[in-house]
DOMAR-17615 format. One record per residue (C-alpha): residue number from 1; y, x, z. Coordinates in steps of 0.2 Angstrom, whole numbers. Each point is the difference from the previous one (the first is absolute). Example, Ala and Ser with C-alpha at 12.3 -4.5 7.8 and 13.67 -1.06 7.14 Angstrom:
// residues 2
+-----+-------+-------+-------+
: pos :    c2 :    c1 :    c3 :
+-----+-------+-------+-------+
:   1 :   -22 :    62 :    39 :
:   2 :    17 :     6 :    -3 :
+-----+-------+-------+-------+
// end
This chain:
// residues 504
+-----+-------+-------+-------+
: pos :    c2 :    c1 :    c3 :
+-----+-------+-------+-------+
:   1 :   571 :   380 :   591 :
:   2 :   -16 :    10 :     4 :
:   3 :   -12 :   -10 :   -12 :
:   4 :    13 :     2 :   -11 :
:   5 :     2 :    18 :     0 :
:   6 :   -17 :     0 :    -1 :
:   7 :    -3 :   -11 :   -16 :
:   8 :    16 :    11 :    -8 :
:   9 :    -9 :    16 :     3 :
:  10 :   -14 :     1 :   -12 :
:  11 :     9 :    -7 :   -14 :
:  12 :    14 :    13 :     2 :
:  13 :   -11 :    13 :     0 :
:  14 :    -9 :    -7 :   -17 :
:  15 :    16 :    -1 :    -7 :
:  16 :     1 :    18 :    -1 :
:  17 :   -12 :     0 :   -15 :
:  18 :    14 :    -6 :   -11 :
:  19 :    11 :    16 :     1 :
:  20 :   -14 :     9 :    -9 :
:  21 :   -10 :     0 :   -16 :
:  22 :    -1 :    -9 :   -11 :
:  23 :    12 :   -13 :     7 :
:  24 :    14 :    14 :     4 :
:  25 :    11 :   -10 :     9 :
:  26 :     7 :    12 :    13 :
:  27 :    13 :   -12 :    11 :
:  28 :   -18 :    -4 :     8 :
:  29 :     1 :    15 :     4 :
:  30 :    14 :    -2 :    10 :
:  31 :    -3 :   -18 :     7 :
:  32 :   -20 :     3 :     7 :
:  33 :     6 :    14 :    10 :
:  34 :    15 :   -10 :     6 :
:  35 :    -8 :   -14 :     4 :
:  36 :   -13 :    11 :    12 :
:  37 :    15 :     7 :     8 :
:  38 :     9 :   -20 :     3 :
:  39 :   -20 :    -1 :     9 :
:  40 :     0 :    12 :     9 :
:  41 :    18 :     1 :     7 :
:  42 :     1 :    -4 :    18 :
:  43 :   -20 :    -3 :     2 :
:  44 :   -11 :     8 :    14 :
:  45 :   -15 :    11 :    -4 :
:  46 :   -13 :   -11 :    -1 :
:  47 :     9 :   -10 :   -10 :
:  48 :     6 :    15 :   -12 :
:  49 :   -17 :     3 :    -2 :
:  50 :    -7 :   -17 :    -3 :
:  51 :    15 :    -2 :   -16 :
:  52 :    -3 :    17 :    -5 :
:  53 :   -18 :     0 :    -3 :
:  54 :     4 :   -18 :   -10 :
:  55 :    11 :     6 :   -10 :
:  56 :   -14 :    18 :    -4 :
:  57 :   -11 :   -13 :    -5 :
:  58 :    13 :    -8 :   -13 :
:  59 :     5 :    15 :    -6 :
:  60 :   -17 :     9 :    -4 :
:  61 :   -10 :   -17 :    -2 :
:  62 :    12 :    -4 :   -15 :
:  63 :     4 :    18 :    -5 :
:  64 :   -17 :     9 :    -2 :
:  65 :   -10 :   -18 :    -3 :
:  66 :    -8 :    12 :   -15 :
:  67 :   -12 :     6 :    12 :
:  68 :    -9 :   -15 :    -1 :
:  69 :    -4 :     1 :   -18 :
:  70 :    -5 :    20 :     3 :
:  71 :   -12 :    -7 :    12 :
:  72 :    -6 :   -17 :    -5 :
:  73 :     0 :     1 :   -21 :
:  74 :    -4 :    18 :     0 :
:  75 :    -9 :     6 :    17 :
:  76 :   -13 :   -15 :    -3 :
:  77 :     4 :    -7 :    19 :
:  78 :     1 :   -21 :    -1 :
:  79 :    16 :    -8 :     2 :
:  80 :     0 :    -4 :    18 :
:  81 :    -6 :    19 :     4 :
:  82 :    15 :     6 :   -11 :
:  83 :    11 :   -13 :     7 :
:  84 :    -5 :     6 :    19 :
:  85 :     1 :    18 :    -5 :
:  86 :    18 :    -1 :    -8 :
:  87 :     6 :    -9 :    13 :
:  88 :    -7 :    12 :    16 :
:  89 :     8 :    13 :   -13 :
:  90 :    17 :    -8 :     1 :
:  91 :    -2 :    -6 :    17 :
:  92 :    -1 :    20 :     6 :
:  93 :    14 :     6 :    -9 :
:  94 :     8 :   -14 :     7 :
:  95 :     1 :     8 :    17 :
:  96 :    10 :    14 :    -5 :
:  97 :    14 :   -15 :    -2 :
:  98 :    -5 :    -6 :    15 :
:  99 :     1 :    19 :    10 :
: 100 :    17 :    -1 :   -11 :
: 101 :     6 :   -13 :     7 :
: 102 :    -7 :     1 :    20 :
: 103 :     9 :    17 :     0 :
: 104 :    16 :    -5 :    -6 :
: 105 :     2 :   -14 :    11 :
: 106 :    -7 :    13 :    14 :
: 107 :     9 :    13 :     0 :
: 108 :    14 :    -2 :   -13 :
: 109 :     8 :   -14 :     4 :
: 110 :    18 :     5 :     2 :
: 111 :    13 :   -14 :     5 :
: 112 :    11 :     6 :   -16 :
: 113 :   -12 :    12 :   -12 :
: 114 :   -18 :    -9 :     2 :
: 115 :     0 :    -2 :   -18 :
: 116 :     4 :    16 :    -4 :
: 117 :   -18 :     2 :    12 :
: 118 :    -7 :   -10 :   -12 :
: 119 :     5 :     9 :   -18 :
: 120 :    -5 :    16 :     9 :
: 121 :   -17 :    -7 :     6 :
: 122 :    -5 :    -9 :   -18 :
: 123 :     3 :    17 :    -8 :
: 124 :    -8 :    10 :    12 :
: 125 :   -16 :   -11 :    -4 :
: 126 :     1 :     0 :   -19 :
: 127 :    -2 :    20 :     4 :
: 128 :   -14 :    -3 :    11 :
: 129 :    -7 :    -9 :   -14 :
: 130 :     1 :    15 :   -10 :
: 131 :   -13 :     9 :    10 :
: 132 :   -10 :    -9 :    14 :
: 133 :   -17 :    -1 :    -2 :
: 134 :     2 :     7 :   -19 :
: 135 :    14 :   -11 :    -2 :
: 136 :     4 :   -16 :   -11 :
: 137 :    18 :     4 :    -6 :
: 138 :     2 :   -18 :   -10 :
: 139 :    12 :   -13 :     2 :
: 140 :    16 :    11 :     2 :
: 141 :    17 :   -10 :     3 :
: 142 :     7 :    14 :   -13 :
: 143 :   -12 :    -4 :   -13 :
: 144 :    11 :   -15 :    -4 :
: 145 :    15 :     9 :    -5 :
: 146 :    -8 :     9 :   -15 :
: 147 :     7 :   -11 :   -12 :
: 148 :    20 :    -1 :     7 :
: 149 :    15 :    13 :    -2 :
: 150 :    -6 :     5 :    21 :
: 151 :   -17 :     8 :    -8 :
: 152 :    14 :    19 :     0 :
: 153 :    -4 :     1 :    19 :
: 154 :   -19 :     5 :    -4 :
: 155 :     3 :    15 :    -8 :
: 156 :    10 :     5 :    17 :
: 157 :   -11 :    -9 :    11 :
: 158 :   -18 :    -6 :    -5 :
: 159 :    -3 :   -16 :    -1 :
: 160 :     3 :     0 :    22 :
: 161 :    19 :     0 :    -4 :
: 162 :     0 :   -17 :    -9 :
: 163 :   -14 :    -9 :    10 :
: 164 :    16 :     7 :    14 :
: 165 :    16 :    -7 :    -9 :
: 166 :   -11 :   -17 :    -3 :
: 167 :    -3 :    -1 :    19 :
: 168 :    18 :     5 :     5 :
: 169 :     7 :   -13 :   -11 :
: 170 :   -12 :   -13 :     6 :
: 171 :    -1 :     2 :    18 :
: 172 :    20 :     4 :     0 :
: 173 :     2 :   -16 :    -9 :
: 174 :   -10 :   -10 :    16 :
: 175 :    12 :     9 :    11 :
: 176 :    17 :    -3 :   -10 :
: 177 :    -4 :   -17 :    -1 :
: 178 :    -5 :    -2 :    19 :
: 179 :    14 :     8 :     7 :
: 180 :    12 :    -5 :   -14 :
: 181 :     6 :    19 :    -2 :
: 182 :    -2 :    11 :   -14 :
: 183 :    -4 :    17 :    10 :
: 184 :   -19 :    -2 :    -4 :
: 185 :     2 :     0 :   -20 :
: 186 :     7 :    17 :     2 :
: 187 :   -14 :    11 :    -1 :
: 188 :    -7 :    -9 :   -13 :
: 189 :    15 :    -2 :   -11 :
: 190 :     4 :    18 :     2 :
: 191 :   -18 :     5 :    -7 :
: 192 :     0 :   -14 :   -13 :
: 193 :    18 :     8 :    -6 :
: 194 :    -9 :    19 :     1 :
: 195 :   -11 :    -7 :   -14 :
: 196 :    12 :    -3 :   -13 :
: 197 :     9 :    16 :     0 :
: 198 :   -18 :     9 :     0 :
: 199 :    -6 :    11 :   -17 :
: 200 :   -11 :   -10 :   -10 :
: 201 :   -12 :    17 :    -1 :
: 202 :    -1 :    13 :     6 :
: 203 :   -12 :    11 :   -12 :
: 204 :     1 :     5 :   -18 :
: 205 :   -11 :     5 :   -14 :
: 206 :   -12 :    13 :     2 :
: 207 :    -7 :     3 :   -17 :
: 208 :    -4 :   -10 :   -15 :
: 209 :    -5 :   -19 :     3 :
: 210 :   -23 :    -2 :     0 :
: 211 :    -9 :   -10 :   -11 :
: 212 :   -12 :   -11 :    10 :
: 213 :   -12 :   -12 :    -5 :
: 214 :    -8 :   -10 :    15 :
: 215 :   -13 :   -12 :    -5 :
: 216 :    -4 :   -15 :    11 :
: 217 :   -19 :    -5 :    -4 :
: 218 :     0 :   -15 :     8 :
: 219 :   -18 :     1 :     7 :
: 220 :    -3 :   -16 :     9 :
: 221 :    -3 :     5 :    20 :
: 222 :   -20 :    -8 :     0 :
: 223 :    -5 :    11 :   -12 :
: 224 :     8 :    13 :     1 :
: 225 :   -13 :     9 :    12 :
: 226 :   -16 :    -7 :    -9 :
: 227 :   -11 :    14 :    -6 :
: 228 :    -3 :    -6 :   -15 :
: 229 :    19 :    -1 :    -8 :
: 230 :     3 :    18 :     4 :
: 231 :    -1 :     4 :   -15 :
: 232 :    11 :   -14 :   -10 :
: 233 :    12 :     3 :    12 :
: 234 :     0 :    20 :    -3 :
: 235 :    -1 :    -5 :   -20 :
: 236 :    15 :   -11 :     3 :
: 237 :    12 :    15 :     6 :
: 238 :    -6 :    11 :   -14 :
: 239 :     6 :   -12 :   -12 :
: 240 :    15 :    -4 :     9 :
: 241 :     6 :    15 :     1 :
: 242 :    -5 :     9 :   -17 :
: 243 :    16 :    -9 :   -11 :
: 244 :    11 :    11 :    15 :
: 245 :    -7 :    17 :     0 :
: 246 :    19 :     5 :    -4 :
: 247 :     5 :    -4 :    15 :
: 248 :     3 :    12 :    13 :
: 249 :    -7 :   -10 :    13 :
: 250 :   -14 :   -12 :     0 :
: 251 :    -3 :    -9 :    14 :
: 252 :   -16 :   -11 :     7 :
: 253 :     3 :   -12 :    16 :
: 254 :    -6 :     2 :    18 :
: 255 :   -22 :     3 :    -1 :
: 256 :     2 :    -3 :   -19 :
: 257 :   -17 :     5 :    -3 :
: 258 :   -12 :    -7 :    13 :
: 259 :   -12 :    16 :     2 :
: 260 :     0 :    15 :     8 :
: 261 :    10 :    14 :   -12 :
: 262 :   -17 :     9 :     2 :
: 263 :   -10 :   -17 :    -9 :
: 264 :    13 :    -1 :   -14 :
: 265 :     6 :    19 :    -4 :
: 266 :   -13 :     0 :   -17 :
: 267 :     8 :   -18 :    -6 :
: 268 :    20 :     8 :     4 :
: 269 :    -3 :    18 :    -5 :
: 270 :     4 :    -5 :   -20 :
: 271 :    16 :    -8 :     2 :
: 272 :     6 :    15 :    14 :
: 273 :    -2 :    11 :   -14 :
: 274 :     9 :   -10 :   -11 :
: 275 :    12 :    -1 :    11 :
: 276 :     1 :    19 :     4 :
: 277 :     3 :     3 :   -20 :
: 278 :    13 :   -13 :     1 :
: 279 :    10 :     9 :    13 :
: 280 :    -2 :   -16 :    10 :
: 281 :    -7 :    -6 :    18 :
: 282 :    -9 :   -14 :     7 :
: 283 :     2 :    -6 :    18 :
: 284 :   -15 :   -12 :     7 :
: 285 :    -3 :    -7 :    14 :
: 286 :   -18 :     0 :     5 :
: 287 :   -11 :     3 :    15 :
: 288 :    -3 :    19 :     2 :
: 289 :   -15 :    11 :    11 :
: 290 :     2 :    15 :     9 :
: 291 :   -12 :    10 :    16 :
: 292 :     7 :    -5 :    16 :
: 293 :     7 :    20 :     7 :
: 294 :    -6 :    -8 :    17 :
: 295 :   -18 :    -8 :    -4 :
: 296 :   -13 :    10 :   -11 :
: 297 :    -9 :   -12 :   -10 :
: 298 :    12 :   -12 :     1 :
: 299 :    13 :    -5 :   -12 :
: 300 :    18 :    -8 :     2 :
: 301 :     5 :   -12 :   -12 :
: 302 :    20 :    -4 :    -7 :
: 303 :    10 :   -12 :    -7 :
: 304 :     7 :    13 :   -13 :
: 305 :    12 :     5 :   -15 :
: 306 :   -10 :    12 :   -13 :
: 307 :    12 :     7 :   -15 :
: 308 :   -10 :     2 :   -16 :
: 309 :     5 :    11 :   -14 :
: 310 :    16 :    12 :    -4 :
: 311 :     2 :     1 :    21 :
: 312 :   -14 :    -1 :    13 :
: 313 :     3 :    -3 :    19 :
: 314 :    -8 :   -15 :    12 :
: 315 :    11 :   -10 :    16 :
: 316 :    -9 :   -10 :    10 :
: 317 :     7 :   -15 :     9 :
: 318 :     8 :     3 :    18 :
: 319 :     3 :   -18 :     7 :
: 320 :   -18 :   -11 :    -1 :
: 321 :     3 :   -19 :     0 :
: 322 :   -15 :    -6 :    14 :
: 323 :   -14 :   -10 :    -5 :
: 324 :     6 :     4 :   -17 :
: 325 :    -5 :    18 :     0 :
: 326 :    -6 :     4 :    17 :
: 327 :    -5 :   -12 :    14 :
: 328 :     6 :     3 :    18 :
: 329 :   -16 :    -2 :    10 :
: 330 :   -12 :     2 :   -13 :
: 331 :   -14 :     0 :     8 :
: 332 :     3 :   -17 :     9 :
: 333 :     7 :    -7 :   -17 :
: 334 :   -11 :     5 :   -13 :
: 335 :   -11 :   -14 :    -6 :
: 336 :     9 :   -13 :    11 :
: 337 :     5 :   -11 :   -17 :
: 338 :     4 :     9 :   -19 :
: 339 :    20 :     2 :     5 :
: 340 :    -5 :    15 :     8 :
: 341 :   -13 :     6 :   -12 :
: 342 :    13 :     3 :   -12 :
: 343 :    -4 :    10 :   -16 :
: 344 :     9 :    19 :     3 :
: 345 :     5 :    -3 :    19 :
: 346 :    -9 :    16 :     8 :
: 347 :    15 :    12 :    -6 :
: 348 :     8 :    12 :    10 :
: 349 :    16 :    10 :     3 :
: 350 :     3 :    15 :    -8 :
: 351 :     0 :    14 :    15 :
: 352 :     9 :    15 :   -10 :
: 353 :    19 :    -1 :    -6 :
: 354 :     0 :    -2 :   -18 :
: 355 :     8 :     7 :   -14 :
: 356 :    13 :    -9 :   -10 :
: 357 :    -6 :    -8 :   -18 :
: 358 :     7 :     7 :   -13 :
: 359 :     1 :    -7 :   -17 :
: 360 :    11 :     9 :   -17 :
: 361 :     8 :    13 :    14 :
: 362 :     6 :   -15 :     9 :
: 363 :    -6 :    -3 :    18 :
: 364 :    -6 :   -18 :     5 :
: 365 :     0 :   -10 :    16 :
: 366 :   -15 :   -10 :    -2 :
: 367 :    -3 :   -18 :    12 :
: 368 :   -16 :   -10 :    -2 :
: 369 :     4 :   -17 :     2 :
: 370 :     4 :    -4 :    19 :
: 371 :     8 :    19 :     0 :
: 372 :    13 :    -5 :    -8 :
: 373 :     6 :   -13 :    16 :
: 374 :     5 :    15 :    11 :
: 375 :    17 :     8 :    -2 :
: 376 :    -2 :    14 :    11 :
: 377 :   -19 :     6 :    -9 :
: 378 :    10 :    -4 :   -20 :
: 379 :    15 :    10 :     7 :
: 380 :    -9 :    15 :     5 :
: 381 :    -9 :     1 :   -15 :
: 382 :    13 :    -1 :   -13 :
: 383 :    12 :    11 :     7 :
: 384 :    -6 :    14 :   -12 :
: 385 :    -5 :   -12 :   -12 :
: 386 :     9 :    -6 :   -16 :
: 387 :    -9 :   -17 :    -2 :
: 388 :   -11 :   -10 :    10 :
: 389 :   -18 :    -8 :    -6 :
: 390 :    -9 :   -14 :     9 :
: 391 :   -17 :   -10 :    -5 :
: 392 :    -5 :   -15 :     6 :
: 393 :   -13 :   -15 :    -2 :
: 394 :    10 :   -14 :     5 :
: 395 :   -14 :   -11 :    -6 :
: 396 :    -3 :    -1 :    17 :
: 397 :    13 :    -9 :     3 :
: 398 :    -4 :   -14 :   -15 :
: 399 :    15 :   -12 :    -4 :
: 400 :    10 :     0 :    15 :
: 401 :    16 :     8 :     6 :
: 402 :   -10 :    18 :     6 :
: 403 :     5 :     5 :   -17 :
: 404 :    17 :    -3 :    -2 :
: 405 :     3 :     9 :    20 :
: 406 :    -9 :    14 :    -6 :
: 407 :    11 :     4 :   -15 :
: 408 :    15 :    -6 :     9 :
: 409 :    -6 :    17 :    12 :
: 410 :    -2 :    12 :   -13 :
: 411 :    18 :    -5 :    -7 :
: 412 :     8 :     5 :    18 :
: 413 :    -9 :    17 :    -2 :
: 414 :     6 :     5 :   -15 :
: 415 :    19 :    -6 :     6 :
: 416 :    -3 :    10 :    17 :
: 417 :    -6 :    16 :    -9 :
: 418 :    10 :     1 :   -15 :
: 419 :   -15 :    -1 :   -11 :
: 420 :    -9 :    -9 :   -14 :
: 421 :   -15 :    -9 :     4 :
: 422 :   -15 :    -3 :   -11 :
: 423 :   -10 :   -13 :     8 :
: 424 :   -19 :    -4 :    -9 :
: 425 :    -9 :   -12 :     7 :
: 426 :   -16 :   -10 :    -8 :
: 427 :     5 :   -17 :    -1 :
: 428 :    19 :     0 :     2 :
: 429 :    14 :     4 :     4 :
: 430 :     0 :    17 :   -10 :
: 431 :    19 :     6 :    -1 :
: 432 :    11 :    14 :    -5 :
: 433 :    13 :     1 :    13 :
: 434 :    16 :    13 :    -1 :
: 435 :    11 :     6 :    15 :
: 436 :    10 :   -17 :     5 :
: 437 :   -16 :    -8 :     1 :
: 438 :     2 :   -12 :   -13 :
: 439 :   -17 :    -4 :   -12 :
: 440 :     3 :     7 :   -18 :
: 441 :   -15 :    -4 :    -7 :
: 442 :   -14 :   -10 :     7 :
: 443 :   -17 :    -8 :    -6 :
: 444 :    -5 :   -16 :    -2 :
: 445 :    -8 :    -5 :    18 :
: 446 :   -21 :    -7 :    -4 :
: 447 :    -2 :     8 :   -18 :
: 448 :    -9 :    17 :    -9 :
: 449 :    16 :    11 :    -2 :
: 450 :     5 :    16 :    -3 :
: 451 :    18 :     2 :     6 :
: 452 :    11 :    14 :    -9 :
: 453 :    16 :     8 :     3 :
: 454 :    10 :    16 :     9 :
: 455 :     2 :     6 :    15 :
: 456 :    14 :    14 :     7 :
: 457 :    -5 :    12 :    11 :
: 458 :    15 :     1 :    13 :
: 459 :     6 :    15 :    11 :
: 460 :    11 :    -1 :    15 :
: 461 :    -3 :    -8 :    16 :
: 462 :     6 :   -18 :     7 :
: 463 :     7 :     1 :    20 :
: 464 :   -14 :   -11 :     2 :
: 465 :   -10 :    13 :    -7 :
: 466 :     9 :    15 :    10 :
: 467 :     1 :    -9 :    16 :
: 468 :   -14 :   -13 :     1 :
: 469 :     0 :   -13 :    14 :
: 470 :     6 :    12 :    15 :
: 471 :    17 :    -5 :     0 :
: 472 :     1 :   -17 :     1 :
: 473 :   -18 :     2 :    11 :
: 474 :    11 :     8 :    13 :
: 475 :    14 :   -11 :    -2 :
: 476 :   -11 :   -15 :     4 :
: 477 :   -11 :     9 :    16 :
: 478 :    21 :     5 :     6 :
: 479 :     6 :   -17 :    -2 :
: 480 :   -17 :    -8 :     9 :
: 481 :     3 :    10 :    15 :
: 482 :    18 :    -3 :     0 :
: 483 :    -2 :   -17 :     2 :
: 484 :   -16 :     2 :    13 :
: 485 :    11 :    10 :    11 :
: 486 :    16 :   -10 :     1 :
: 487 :    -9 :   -18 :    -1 :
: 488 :   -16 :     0 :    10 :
: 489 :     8 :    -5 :    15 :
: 490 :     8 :   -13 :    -6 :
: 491 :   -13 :    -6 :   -12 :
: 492 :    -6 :   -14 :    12 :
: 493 :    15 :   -10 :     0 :
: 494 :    -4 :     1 :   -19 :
: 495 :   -17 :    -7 :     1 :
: 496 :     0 :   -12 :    12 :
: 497 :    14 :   -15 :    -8 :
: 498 :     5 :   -17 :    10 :
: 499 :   -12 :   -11 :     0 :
: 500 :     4 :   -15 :   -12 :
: 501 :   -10 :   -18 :    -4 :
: 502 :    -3 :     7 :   -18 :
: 503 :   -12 :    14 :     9 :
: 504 :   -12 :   -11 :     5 :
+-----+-------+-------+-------+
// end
């Protein structure tokens, strides 16, 4: 039965995949976590931690396998490095799984509500996930209910609530089943019946719908920071955007133009004016420079949003992606192989609050690319805001599923806050998105196109938006100590099962 659970524990957690973009089948949302928890049930530690670290590796080996193509196709490292490098990438988030799992079976393990221990911890760590070590906020269980009548629980709760009502239905189901009583699937039932008499929205118009035009240049990734297609690049843009200068909004993905705004001011100053007398505005992404306040001589470099035209105003991004725009240990890494040499990946963290964009009167919540992935940070920032604008260059991620995750995100954050969503990105997928996160217009994905349409500038706030994750945060940390107070006593008689031929 050991080898068993062992062999069953990888494949469960690779099965997770499924739940999410592009395959969008969410009962795997429901079975993966299940089937950790059938693991897991009655096992000691060290064996809790053994199953759990297998069924990380599944889950983040199958899930974010696009970092090998970051790496290997576009970070210029051979396939065996890449390989190595994706799987010590996985392999670490992994542990979190592991700790997960040697916790639960620790301390936890009531004789009747373990597997409530169990929901309580795998939320707990998709928060941790949020923020430690900068944070990796990918792979929610919620982010599979974005397509099914349950996706009314973000607005009140963020996508935390539904990655919760996915692991009460799963883990309650293991229990019902095993102790042929139907006790368990109450808390989930309950939840799951809260989400069909829940508001569809919450917010309302706040003005008259924007015209937008966001061009996707579709600039392969190897050429993109070669010197010397600067300037077709830049000519590209131009002549993308001139048909739409009666738009009220142009927008350019994440480091559009690969230069400095300093190196291409002269080559963007005509169309800014154009744009001025058009009583229009142009977001870009590019790299911007600024004197560091802490260092004389020195400069500090961003990742950047510049507005061109009838509105002025620059954000610079607040959540870095390592080794794709800074490197931990840099001066250990630098030079090591071209993955960590990577073109822009010396930028830093703005060290000022910044002031909100705003475009036609209307305030913005801007997120460049991997911004977009963290709730709490989109949240904060579009609580005054009527829509919310994110860049990206997915090219990164080339063909593969990183892509269809990533658009699957920006959908939960515009059903959580109530708010369109104007997503450009280089390559695809460029998308207008309204309030209940459904796509209304979107670009075909590896073509030059310029995608058209409206946006409505919302007002009001969301619960999810008023309250953020504190409640059910404190819910959880209540409900873990609960159950490490009344069932760490007898959580050895849990742990340590008859021994039984099978076992060896």
């Amino acid at each position: 039965m050991r080898r068993f659970r062992v062999l069953l524990s990888l494949p469960a957690g690779a099965s997770a995949t499924l739940a999410f973009a592009p395959f969008s089948l969410p009962l795997f949302a429901l079975l993966s976590p299940a089937l950790l928890w059938w693991l897991l049930r009655g096992q000691s530690p060290r064996q809790a931690l053994l199953y759990g670290w297998l069924y990380g590796l599944g889950f983040f080996g199958a899930g974010v396998s696009w970092v090998y193509v970051s790496i290997h196709q576009y970070g210029g490292a051979p396939a065996l490095l890449a390989g190595g490098l994706t799987f010590a990438f996985c392999a670490a988030l992994a542990l979190l799984f592991a700790l997960q799992s040697w916790l639960g079976t620790r301390f936890v393990a009531h004789p009747r509500h373990g597997w409530l221990g169990f929901v309580g911890l795998w939320w707990l760590f998709e928060w941790l996930r949020s923020w430690l070590l900068t944070g990796f906020p990918w792979l929610y269980l919620g982010y599979a209910f974005t397509d099914t009548p349950m996706r009314t629980l973000a607005s009140v709760t963020g996508v935390w609530g539904l990655s919760l009502l996915a692991l009460l239905l799963a883990a309650g189901t293991v229990e019902a089943v095993h102790h042929r009583r139907l006790q368990p699937l109450l808390p989930g039932t309950l939840l799951l019946a809260l989400t069909w008499l829940l508001p569809a929205q919450w917010t309302t118009p706040a003005g008259a719908p924007m015209s937008v035009a966001v061009v996707q240049p579709n600039v392969p990734q190897l050429m993109k920071w070669q010197p010397a297609q600067r300037q077709a690049i830049i000519d590209q843009l131009l002549a993308l955007s001139a048909p739409h200068l009666d738009a009220d909004l142009i927008v350019w993905p994440e480091n559009a133009v690969p230069a400095l705004y300093s190196q291409v001011a002269p080559q963007l100053s005509a169309l800014s004016a154009a744009l001025a007398d058009a009583q229009a505005t142009l977001i870009t992404g590019l790299p911007t420079r600024r004197p560091d306040p802490d260092a004389p001589g020195r400069s500090l470099f961003h990742n950047s949003l510049l507005l061109l035209g009838h509105d002025s105003g620059v954000y610079h991004k607040r959540r870095l992606v390592p080794f794709g725009e800074y490197v931990p240990l840099e001066q250990w890494l630098r030079g090591v192989i071209a993955f960590f040499d990577l073109p822009m990946s010396a930028f830093s963290l703005p060290r000022e609050p910044q002031p909100p964009l705003r475009v036609q009167g209307q305030v913005l919540a801007a997120a460049i690319c991997y911004e977009i992935a963290y709730p709490e940070l989109v949240r904060r920032s579009s609580t005054t805001a009527g829509l919310i604008l994110t860049v990206s260059n997915d090219t990164w991620f080339g063909r593969s599923i990183g892509p269809d995750q990533h658009l699957q995100m920006a959908r939960m954050r515009a059903l959580e806050n109530g708010r369109w969503v104007i997503r450009g990105t280089n390559n695809g997928i460029t998308a207008l998105i309204d309030p209940q996160g459904d796509v209304r217009a979107r670009a075909p994905v590896d073509e030059v196109a310029v995608l058209t349409g409206e946006a409505v500038p919302m007002q009001g706030r969301t619960p999810y938006q008023r309250w953020g994750i504190w409640p059910l945060l404190g819910a959880d940390l209540l409900l873990l100590l609960t159950l490490l107070i009344t069932g760490v006593r007898t959580a050895p008689k849990q742990y340590r099962p008859a021994s039984t031929g099978l076992d060896r």
